[in-house]
Residue, then its C-alpha position, 0 to 999 in steps of 0.5 A: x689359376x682360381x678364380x676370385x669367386x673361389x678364393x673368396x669361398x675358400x676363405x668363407x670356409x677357412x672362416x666357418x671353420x675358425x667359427x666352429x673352433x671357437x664355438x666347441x671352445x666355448x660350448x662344447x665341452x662334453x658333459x663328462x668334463x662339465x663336472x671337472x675342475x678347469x686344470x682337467x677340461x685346459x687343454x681341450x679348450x687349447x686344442x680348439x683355440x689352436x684350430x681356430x687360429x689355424x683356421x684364421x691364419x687360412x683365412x688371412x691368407x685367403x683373404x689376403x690372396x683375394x686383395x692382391x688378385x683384385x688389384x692386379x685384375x683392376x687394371x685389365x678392366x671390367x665391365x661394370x665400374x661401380x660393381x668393382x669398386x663396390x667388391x673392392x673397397x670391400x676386400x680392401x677394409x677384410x684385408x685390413x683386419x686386426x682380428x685376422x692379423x693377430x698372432x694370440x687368440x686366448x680363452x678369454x677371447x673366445x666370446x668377442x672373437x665368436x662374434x668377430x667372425x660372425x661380423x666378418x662371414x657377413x662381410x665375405x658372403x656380401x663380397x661373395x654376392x658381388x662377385x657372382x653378380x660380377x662375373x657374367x660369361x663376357x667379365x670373367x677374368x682373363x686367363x693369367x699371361x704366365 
């Protein structure tokens, strides 16, 4: 069973790349095809917006992975009360995204969508932060019963 550390940086990695996607449909287009006209550069953009939802439909799963582990673990109990509730309010407002929910992700979404991501890497990495400071060798999560 993985642990919530590591579903959580499988989920910053999904999230990475979803960002890469959505910077090469923003940016990158190779100089050759700068010069051409939209019909011809369409359908390299597509494919990245396809990878970037791929990668968002990862990452909503990850996350959405992480939010059920924590719940299920909150029971058990931990050591240090504050910390857990801290991650978990945390986990709670990643797993309630609309962004991550949504099922279309257009060109003309690429911009706002770039610094989505950004927003939510920021989140991950101070969920991430709290979980390594959480889990001393006397808190690791229990092994599963099953």
């Amino acid at each position: 069973m993985p642990t919530l550390l590591d579903i959580a940086q499988a989920a910053r990695r999904e999230l990475m790349l979803c960002g890469v996607a959505l910077e090469d449909a923003h940016t990158s287009l190779p100089s050759k095809l700068l010069a051409l006209p939209p019909v011809v550069t369409a359908p390299f953009r597509a494919w990245k917006l396809v990878l970037a939802r791929r990668h968002r439909a990862a990452a909503k799963k990850q996350i959405n992975e992480l939010h059920l582990a924590m719940h299920d673990r909150a029971s058990m109990g931990v050591l240090n009360a504050d910390l857990w509730s801290a991650i978990m309010r945390s986990v709670d407002a990643l797993s309630l995204s609309r962004w991550l929910a949504a099922d279309t992700l257009t060109a003309s979404d690429v911009l706002p969508a770039r610094q989505t991501v950004h927003l939510i890497l920021r989140n991950l990495g101070e969920v991430i932060d709290l979980l390594t400071e959480l889990e001393w060798p006397g808190e690791r999560s229990p092994p599963s019963s099953t």
